[in-house]
Biotite code that builds the C-alpha atoms (Angstrom):
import biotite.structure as struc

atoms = struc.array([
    struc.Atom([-104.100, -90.367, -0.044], chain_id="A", res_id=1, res_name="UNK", atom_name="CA", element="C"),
    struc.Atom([-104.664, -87.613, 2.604], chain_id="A", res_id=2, res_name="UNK", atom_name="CA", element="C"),
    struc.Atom([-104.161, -83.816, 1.877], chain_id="A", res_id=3, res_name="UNK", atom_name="CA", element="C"),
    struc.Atom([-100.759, -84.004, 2.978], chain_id="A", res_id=4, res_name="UNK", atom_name="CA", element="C"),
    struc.Atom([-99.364, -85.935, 0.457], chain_id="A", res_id=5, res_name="UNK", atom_name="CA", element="C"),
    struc.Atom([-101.349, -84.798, -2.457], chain_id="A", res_id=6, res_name="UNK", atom_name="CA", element="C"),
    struc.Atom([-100.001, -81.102, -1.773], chain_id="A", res_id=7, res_name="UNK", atom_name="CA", element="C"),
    struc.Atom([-96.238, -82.959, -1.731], chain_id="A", res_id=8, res_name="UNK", atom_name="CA", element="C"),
    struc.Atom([-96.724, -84.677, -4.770], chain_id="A", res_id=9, res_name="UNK", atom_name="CA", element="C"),
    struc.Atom([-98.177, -81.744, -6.456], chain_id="A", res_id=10, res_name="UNK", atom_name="CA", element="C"),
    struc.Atom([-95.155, -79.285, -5.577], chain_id="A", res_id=11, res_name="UNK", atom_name="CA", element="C"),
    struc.Atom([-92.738, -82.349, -6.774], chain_id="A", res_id=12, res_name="UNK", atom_name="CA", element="C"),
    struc.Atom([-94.871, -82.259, -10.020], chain_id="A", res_id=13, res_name="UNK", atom_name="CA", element="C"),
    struc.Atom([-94.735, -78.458, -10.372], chain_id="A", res_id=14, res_name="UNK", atom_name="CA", element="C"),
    struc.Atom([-90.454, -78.700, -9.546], chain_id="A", res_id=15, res_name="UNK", atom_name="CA", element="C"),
    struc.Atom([-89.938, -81.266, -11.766], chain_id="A", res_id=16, res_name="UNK", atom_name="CA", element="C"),
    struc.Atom([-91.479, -79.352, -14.556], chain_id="A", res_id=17, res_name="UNK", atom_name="CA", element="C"),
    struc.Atom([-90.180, -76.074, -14.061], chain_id="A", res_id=18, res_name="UNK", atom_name="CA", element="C"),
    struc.Atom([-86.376, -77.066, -13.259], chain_id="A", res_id=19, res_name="UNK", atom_name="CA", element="C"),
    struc.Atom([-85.978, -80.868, -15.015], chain_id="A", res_id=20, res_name="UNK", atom_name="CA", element="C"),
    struc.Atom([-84.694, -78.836, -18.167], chain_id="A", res_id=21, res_name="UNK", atom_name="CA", element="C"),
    struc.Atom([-82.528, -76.848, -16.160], chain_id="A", res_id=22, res_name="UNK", atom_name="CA", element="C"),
    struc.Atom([-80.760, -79.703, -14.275], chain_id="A", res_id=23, res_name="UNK", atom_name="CA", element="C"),
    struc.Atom([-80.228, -81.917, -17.195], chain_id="A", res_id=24, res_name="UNK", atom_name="CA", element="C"),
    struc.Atom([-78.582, -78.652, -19.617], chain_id="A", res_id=25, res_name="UNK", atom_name="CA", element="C"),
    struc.Atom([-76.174, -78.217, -16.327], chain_id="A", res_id=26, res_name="UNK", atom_name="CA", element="C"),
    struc.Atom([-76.712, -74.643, -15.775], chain_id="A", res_id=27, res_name="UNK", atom_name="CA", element="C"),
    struc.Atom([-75.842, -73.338, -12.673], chain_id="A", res_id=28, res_name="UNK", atom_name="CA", element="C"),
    struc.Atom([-74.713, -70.159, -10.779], chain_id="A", res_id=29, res_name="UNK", atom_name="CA", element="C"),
    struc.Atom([-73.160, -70.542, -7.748], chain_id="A", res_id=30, res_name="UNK", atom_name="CA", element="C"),
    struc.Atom([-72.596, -68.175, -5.389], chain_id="A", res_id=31, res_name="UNK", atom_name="CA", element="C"),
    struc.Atom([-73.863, -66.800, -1.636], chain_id="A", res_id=32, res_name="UNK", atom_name="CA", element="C"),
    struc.Atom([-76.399, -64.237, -1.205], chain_id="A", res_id=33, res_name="UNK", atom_name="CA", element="C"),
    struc.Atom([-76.270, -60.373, -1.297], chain_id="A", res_id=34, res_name="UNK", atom_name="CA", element="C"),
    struc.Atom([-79.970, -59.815, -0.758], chain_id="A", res_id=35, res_name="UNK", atom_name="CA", element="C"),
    struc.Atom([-82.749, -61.149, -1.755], chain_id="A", res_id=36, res_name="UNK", atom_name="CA", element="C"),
    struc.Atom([-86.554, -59.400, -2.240], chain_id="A", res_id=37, res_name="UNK", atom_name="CA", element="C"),
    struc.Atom([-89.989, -60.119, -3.599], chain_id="A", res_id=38, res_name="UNK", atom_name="CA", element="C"),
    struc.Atom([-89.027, -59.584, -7.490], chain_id="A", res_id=39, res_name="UNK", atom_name="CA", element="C"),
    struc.Atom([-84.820, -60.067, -7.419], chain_id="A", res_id=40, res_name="UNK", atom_name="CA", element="C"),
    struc.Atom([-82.265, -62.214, -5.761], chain_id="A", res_id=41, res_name="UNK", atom_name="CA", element="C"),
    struc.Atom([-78.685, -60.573, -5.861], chain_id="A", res_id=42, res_name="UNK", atom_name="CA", element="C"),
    struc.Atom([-75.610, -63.145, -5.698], chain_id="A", res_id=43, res_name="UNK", atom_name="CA", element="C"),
    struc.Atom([-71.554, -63.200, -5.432], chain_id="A", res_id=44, res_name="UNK", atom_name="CA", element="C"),
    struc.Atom([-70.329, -65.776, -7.373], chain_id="A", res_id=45, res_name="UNK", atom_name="CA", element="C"),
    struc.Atom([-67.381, -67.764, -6.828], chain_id="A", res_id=46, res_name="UNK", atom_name="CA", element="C"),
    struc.Atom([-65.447, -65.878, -9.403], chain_id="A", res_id=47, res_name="UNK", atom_name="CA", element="C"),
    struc.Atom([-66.435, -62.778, -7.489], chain_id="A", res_id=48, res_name="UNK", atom_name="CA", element="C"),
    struc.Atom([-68.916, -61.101, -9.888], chain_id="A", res_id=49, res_name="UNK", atom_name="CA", element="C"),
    struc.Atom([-72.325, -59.862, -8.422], chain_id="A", res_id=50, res_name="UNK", atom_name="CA", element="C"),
    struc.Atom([-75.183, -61.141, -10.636], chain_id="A", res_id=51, res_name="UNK", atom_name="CA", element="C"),
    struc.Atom([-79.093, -60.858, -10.411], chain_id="A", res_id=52, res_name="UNK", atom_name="CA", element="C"),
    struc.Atom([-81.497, -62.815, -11.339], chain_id="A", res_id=53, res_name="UNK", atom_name="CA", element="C"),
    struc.Atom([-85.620, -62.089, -11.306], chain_id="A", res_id=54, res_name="UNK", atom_name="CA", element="C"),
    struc.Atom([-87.564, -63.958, -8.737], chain_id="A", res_id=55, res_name="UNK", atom_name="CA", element="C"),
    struc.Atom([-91.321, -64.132, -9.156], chain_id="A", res_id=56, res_name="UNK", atom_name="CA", element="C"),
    struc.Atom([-94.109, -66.919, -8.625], chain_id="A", res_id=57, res_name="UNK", atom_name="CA", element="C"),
    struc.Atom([-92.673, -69.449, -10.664], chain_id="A", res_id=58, res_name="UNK", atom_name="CA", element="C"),
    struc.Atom([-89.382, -69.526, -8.676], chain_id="A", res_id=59, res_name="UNK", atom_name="CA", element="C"),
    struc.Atom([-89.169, -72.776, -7.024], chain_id="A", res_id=60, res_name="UNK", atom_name="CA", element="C"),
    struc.Atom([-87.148, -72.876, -3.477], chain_id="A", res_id=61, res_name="UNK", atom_name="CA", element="C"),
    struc.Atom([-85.389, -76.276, -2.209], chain_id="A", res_id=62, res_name="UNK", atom_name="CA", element="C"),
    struc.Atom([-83.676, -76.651, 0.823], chain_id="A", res_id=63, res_name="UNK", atom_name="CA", element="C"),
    struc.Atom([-80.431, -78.597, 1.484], chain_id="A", res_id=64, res_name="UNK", atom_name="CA", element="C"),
    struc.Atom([-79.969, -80.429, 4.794], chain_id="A", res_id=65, res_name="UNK", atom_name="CA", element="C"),
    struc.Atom([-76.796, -82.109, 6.163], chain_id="A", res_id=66, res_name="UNK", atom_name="CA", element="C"),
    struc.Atom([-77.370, -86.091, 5.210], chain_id="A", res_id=67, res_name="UNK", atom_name="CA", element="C"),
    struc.Atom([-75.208, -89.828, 6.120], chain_id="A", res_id=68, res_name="UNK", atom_name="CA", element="C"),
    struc.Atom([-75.154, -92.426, 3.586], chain_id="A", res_id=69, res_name="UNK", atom_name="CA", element="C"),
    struc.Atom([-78.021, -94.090, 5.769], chain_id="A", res_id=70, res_name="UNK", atom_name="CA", element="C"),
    struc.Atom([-80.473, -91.850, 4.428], chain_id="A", res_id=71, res_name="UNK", atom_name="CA", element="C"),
    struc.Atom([-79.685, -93.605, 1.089], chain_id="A", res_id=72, res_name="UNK", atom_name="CA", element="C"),
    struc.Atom([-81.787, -96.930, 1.288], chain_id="A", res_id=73, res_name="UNK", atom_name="CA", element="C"),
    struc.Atom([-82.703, -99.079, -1.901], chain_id="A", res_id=74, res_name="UNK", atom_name="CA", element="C"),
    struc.Atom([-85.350, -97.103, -3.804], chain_id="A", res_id=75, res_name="UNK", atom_name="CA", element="C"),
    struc.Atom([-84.092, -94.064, -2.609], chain_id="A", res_id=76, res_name="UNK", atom_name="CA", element="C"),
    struc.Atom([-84.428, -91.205, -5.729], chain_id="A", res_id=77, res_name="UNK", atom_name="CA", element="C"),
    struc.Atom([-80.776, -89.776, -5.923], chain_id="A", res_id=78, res_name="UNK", atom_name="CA", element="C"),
    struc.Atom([-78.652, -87.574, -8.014], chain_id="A", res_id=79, res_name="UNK", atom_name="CA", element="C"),
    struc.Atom([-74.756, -87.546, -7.747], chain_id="A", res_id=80, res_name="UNK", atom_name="CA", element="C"),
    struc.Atom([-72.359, -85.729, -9.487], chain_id="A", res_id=81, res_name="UNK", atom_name="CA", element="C"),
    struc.Atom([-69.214, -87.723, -10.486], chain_id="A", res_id=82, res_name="UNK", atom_name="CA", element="C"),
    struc.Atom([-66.007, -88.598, -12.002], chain_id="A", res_id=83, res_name="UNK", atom_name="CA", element="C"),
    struc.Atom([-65.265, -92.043, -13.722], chain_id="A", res_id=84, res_name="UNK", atom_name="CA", element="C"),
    struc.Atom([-62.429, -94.041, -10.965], chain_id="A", res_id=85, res_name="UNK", atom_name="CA", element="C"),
    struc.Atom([-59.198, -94.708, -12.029], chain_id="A", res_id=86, res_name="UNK", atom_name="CA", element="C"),
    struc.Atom([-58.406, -98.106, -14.038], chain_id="A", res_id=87, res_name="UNK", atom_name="CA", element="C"),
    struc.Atom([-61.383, -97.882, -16.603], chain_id="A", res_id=88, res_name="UNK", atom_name="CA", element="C"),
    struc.Atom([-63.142, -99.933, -14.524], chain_id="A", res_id=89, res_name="UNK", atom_name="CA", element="C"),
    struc.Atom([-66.539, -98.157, -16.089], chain_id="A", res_id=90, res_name="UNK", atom_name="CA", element="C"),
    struc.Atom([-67.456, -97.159, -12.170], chain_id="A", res_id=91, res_name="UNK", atom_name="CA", element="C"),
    struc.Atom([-67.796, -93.232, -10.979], chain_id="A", res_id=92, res_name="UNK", atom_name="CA", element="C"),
    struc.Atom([-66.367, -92.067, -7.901], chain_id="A", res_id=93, res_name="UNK", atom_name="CA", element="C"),
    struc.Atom([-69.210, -89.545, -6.213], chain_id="A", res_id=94, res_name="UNK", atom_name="CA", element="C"),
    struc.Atom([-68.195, -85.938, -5.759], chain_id="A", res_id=95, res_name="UNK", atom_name="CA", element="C"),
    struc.Atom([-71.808, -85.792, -4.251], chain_id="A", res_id=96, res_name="UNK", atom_name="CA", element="C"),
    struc.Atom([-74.994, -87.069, -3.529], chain_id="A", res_id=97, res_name="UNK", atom_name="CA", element="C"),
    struc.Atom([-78.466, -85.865, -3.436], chain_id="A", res_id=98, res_name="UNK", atom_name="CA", element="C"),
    struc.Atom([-81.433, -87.818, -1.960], chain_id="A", res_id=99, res_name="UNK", atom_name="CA", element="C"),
    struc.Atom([-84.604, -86.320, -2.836], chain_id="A", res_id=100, res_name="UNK", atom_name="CA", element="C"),
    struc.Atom([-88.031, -86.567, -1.211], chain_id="A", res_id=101, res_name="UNK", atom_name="CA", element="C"),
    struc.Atom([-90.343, -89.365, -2.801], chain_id="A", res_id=102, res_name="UNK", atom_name="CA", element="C"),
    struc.Atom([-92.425, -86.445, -4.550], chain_id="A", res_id=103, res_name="UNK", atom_name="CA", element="C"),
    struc.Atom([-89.650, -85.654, -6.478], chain_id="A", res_id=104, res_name="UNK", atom_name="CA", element="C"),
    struc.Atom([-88.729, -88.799, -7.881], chain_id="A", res_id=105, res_name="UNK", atom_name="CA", element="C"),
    struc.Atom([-87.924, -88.492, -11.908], chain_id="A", res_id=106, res_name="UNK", atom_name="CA", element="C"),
    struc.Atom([-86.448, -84.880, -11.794], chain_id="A", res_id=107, res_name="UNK", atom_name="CA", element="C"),
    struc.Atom([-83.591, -84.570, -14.292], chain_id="A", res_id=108, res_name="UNK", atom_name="CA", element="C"),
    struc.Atom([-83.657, -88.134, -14.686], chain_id="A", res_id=109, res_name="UNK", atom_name="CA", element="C"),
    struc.Atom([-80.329, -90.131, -16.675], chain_id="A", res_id=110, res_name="UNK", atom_name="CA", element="C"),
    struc.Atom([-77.115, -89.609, -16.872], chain_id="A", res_id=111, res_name="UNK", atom_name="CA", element="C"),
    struc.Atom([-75.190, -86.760, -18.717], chain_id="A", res_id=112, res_name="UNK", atom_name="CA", element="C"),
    struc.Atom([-71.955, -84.245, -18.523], chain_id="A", res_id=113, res_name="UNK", atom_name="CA", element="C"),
    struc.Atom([-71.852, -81.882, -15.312], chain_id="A", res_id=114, res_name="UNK", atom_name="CA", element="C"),
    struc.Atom([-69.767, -78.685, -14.282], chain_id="A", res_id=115, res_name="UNK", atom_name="CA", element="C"),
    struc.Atom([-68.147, -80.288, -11.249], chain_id="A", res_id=116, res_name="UNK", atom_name="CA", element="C"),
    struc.Atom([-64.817, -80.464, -13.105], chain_id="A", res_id=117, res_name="UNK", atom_name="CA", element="C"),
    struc.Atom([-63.181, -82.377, -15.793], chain_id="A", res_id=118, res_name="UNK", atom_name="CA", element="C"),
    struc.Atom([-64.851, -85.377, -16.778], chain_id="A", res_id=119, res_name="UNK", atom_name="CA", element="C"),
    struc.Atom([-67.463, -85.157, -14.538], chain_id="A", res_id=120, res_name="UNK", atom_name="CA", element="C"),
    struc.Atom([-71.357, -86.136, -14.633], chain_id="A", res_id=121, res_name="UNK", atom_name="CA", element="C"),
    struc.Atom([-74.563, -86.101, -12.884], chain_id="A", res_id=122, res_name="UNK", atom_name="CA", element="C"),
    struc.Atom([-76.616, -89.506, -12.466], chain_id="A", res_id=123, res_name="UNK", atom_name="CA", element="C"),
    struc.Atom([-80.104, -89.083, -11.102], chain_id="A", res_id=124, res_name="UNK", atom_name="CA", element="C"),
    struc.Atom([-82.473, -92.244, -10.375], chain_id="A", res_id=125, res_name="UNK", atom_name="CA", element="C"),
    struc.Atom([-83.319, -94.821, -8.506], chain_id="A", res_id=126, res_name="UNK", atom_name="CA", element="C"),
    struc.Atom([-80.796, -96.720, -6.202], chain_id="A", res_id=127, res_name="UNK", atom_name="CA", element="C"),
    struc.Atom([-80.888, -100.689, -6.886], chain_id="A", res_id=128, res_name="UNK", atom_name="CA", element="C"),
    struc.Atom([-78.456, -102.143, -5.129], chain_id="A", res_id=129, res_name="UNK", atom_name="CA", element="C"),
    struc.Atom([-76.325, -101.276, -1.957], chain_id="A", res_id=130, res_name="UNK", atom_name="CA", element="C"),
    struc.Atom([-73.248, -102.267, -0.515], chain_id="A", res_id=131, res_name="UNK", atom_name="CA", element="C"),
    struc.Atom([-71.399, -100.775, 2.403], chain_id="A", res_id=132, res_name="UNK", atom_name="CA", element="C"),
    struc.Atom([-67.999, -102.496, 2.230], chain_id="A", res_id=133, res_name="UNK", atom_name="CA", element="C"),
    struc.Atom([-64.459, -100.427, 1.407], chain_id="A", res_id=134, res_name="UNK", atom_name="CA", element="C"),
    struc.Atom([-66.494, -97.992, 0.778], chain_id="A", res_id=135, res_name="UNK", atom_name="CA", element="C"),
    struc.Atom([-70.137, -97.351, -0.500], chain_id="A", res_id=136, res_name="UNK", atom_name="CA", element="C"),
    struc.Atom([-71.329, -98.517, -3.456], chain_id="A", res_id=137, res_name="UNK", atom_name="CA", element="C"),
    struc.Atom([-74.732, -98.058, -5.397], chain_id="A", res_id=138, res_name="UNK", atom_name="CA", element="C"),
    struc.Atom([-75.799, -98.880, -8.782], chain_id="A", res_id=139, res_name="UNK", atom_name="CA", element="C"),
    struc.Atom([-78.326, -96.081, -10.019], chain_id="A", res_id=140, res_name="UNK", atom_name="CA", element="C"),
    struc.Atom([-80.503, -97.481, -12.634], chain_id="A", res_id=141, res_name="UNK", atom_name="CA", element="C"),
    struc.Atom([-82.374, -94.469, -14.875], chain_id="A", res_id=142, res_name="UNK", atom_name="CA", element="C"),
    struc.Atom([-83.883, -94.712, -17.955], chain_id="A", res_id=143, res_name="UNK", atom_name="CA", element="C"),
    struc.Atom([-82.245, -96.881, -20.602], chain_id="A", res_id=144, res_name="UNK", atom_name="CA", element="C"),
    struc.Atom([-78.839, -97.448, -18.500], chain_id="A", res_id=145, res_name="UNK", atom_name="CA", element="C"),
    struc.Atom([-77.545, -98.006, -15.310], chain_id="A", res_id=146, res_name="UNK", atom_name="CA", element="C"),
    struc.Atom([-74.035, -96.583, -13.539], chain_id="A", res_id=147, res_name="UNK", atom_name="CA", element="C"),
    struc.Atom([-72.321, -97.862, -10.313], chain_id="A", res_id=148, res_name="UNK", atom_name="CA", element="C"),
    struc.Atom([-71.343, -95.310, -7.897], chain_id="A", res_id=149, res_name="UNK", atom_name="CA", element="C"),
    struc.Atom([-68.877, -95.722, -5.506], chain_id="A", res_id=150, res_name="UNK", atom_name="CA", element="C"),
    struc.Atom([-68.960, -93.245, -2.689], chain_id="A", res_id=151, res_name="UNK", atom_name="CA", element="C"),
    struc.Atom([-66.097, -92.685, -0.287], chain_id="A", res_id=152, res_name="UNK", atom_name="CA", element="C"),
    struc.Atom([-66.422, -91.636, 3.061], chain_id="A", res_id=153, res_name="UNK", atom_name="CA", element="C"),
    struc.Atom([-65.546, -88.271, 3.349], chain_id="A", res_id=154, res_name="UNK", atom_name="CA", element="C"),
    struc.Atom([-68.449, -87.168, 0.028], chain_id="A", res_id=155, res_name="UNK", atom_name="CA", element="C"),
    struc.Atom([-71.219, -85.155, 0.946], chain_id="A", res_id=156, res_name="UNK", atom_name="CA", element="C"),
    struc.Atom([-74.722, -86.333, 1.379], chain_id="A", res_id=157, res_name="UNK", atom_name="CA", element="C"),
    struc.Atom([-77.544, -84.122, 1.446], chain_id="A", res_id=158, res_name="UNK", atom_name="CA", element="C"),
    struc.Atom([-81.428, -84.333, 1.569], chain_id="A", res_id=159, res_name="UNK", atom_name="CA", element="C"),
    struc.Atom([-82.895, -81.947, -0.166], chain_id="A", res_id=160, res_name="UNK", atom_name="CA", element="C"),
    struc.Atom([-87.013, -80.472, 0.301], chain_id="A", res_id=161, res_name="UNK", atom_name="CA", element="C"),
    struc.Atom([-89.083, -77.439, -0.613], chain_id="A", res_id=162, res_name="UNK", atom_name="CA", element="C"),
    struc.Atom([-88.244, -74.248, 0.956], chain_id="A", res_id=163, res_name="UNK", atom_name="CA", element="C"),
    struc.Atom([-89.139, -70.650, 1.219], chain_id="A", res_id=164, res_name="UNK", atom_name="CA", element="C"),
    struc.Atom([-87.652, -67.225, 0.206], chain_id="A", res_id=165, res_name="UNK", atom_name="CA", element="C"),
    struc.Atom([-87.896, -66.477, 3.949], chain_id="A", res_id=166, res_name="UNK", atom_name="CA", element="C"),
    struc.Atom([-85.714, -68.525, 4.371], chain_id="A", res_id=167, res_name="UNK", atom_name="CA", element="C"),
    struc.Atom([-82.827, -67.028, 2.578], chain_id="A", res_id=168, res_name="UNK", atom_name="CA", element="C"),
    struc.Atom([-80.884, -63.932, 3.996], chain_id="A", res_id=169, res_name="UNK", atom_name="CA", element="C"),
    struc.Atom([-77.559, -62.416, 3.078], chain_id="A", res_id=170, res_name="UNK", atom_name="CA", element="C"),
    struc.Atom([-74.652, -64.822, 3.259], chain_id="A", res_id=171, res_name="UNK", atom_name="CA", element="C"),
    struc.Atom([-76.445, -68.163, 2.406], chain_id="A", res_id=172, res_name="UNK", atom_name="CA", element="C"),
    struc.Atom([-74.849, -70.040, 0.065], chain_id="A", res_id=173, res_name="UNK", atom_name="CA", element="C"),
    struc.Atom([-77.234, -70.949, -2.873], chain_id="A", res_id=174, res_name="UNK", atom_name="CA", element="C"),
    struc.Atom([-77.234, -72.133, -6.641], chain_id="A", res_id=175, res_name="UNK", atom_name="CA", element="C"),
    struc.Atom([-79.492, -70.566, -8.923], chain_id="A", res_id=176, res_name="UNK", atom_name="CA", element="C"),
    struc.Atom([-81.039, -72.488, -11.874], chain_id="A", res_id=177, res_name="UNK", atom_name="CA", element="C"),
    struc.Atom([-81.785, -70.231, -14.706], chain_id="A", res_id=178, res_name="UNK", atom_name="CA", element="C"),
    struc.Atom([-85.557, -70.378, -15.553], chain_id="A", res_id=179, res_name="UNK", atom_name="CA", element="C"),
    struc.Atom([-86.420, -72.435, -19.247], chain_id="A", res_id=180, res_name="UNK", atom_name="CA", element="C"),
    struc.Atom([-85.767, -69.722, -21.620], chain_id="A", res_id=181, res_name="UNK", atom_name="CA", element="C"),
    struc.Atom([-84.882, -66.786, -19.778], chain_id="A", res_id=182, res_name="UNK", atom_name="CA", element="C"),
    struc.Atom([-81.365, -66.688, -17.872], chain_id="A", res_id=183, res_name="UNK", atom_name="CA", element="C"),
    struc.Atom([-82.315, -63.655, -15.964], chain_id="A", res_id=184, res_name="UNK", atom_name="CA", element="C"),
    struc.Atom([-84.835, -65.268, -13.866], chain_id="A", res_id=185, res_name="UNK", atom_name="CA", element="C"),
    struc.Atom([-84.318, -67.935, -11.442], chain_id="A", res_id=186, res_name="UNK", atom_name="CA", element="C"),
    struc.Atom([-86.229, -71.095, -12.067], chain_id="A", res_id=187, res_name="UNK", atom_name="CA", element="C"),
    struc.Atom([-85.180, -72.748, -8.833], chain_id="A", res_id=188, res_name="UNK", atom_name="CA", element="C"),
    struc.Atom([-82.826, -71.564, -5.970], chain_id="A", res_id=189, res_name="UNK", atom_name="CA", element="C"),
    struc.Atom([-80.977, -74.690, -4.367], chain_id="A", res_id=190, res_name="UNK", atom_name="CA", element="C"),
    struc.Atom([-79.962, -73.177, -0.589], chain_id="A", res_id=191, res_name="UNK", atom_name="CA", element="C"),
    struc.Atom([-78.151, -74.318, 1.978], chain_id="A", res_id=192, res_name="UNK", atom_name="CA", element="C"),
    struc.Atom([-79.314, -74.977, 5.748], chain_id="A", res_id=193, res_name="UNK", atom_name="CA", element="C"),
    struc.Atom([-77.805, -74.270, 8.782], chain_id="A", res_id=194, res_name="UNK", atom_name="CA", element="C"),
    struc.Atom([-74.549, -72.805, 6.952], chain_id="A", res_id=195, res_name="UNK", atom_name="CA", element="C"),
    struc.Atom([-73.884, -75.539, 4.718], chain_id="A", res_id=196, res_name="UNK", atom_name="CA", element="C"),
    struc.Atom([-72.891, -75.103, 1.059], chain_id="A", res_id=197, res_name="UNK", atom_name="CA", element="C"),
    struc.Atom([-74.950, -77.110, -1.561], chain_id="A", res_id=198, res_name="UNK", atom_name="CA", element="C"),
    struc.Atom([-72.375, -79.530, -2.974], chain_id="A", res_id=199, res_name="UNK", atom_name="CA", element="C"),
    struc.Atom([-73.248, -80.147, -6.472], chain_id="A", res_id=200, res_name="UNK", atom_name="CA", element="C"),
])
């Protein structure tokens, strides 16, 4: 294993533990940037409050980058936020889907209620199978269960990496997940790329 990917997997490793808890407990701010500096990142939200939230060297930075459904492969970690499909069929319609890098497979892992709406949920694991036929459809098997996901064309796919705060200026769209036991700080910033709006 060269240096390369032994610095991925570590920062995977050091995301997963800092931001697993928030992910799974569905706390989110969303909202686009007023400024951001060393210690403090200031954001509108959608209701159109301004709230801040301490940055500091625990604050983990992920990128968002416009993906297609072919950068979802068997094996590929995802997470997608969802609502069941009509006709009790036990399937979920995606609102969203999130392909992570390899070194952070196993973040938020499972399945459990979102803030996407009524009814809705975030799966994240490991894509099984894959058909592309009147639509998309994945099962997503995490630990101790297994969902199938239908995706319909016009759902957004994004990849998602580490970023920097340089990286961020005013008018990015971001969401901001609340460090483990302190809702002032950010724990992780989720940002957009090249104007797009993270979608979960």
């Amino acid at each position: 294993m060269n240096r390369k990917i032994i610095t991925a997997a570590a920062v995977g490793i050091a995301i997963l533990g800092a931001i697993a808890p928030a992910v799974a407990a569905s706390q989110h701010v969303r909202g686009s940037v007023v400024a951001i500096t060393d210690t403090e990142i200031t954001i509108a939200t959608r209701s159109g409050a301004t709230e801040n939230f301490a940055v500091n060297s625990g604050t983990h930075f992920l990128g968002e980058s416009t993906g297609t459904m072919a950068d979802i492969k068997p094996g590929s970690y995802i997470g997608s936020a969802a609502v069941p499909m009509a006709g009790g069929s036990g399937k979920l319609r995606a609102l969203e889907v999130t392909v992570f890098p390899p070194a952070m497979a196993g973040i938020g892992e499972g399945h459990f209620p979102y803030d996407l709406g009524k009814s809705s949920s975030m799966t994240n694991g490991t894509v099984g199978n894959l058909v592309a036929s009147n639509g998309n459809t994945m099962k997503v098997n995490y630990k101790g269960g297994e969902k199938t996901i239908v995706v319909p064309a016009d759902v957004p796919v994004v990849t998602i990496a580490p970023g920097a705060a340089n990286e961020i200026t005013s008018g990015v769209k971001v969401i901001i997940l609340p460090a483990k036991g302190d809702p002032n700080a950010a724990g992780a910033v989720l940002f957009g790329r090249n104007g797009i709006t993270p979608p979960q």
